[in-house]
C-alpha positions as CSV (number, residue, x, y, z in Angstrom):
1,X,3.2,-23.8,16.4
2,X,3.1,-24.4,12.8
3,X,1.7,-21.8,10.5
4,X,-1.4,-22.3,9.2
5,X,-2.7,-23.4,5.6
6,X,-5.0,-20.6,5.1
7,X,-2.5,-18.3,5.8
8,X,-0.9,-18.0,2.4
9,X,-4.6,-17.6,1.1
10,X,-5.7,-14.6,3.4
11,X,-2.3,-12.9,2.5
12,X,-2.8,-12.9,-1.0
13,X,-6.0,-11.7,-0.3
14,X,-4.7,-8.6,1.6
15,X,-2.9,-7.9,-1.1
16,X,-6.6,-6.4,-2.8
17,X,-7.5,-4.8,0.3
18,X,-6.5,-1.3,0.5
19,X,-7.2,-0.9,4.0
20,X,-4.9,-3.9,4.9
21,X,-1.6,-4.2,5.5
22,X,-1.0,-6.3,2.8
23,X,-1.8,-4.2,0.5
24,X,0.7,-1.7,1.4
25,X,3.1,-4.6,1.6
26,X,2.6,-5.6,-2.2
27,X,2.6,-1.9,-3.2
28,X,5.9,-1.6,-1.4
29,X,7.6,-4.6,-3.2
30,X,6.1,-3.2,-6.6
31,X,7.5,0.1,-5.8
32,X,10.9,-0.9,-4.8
33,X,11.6,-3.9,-6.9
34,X,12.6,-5.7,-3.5
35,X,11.7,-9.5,-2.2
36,X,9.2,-10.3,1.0
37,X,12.7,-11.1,2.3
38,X,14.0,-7.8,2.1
39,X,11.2,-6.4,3.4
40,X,11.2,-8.4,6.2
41,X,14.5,-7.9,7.3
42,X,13.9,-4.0,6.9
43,X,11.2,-4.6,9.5
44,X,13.3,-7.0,11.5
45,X,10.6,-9.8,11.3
46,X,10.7,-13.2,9.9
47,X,9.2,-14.0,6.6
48,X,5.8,-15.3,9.0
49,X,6.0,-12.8,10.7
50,X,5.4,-10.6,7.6
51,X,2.6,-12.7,6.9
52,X,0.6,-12.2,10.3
53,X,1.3,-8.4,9.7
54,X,-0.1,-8.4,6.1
55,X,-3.6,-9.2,7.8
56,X,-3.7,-6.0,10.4
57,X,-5.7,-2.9,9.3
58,X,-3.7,-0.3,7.7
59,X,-2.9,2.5,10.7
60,X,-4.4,5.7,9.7
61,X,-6.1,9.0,10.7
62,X,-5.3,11.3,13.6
63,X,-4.4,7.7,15.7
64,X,-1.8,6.6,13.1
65,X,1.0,6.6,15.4
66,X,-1.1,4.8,17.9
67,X,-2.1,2.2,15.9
68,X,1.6,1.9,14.5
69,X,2.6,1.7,18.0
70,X,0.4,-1.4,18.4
71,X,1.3,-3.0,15.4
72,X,4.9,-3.0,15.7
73,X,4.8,-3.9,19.9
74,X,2.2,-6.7,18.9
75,X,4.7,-8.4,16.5
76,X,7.9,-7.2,17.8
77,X,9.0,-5.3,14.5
78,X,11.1,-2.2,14.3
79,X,8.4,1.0,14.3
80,X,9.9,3.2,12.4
81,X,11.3,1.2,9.4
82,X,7.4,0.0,9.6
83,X,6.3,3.8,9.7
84,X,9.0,4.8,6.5
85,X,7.0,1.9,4.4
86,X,3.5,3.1,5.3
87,X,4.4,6.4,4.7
88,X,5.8,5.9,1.2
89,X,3.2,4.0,-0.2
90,X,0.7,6.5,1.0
91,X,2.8,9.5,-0.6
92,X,3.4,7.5,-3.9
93,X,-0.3,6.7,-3.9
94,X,-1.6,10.0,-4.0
95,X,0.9,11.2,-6.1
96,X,-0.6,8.0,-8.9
97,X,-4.0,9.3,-7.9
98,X,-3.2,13.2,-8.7
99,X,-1.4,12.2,-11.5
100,X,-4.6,9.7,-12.6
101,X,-6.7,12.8,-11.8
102,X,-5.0,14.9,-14.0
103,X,-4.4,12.3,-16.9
104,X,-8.3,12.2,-16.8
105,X,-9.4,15.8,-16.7
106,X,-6.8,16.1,-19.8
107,X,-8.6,13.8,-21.9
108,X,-12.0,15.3,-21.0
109,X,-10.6,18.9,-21.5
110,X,-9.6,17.0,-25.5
111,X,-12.4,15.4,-25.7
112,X,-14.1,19.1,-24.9
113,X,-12.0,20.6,-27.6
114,X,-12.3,17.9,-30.3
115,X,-16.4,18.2,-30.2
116,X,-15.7,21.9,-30.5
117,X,-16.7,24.9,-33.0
118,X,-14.0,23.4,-35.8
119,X,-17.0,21.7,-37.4
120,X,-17.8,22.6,-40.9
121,X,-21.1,24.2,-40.7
C-alpha cells in the first residue's frame, strides 16, 4: 500500500493542532534539535509510521495511559519512549506558559508603576 498524497498535507497540519499528535511531535523536534528520523527510531517506527501517528489525538486526562496504550498497540511503537515524548512536551509547555504568565503579569505590574504617583502635579 502506497502512502497517500494527502498525507504530507494533514501532517503539517497537525503540527497547529495542539490536541494532535503532531503537534507534540513538532514541539519535540524543536525542543531537542533532533530529525523526524531520530524521532522515529526513538519510537521504533518507520518514518510513515510517524506520519499516521502525527494524526491521533493527543492521549490525555485521567485515561492517558489508556489511550497511550492504544496508540502505541495500534501502530506497533515502543510505549514508553512514546510516553517520555508526550510527557516532556507537556512539562516544557507549561513551564513556557508559567513563564509566559509571569513575563506578562511583570509588564502589567510596570506598566502599573510607570502610570503611578511620580507625576509632577
Amino acid at each position: 500500500m502506497s502512502t497517500p498524497a494527502w498525507l504530507g498535507a494533514a501532517v503539517r497540519r497537525s503540527h497547529g493542532e495542539a490536541w494532535m499528535l503532531g503537534y507534540a511531535f513538532a514541539r519535540y523536534l524543536q525542543l531537542e534539535g533532533c530529525s523526524e528520523e531520530t524521532l522515529a527510531a526513538e519510537l521504533h517506527c518507520t518514518l510513515e509510521g510517524l506520519q499516521w501517528l502525527s494524526l491521533c489525538r493527543r492521549p490525555e486526562g485521567k485515561s492517558f495511559t489508556e489511550q497511550a496504550s492504544a496508540i502505541a498497540e495500534r501502530f506497533s511503537v515502543e510505549l514508553l519512549p512514546l510516553v517520555q515524548v508526550l510527557r516532556r512536551v507537556e512539562v516544557l509547555d507549561a513551564l513556557s506558559a508559567r513563564h509566559d504568565s509571569a513575563a506578562i503579569s511583570g509588564m502589567q505590574m510596570a506598566a502599573r508603576d510607570s502610570t503611578g504617583d511620580d507625576e509632577i502635579h
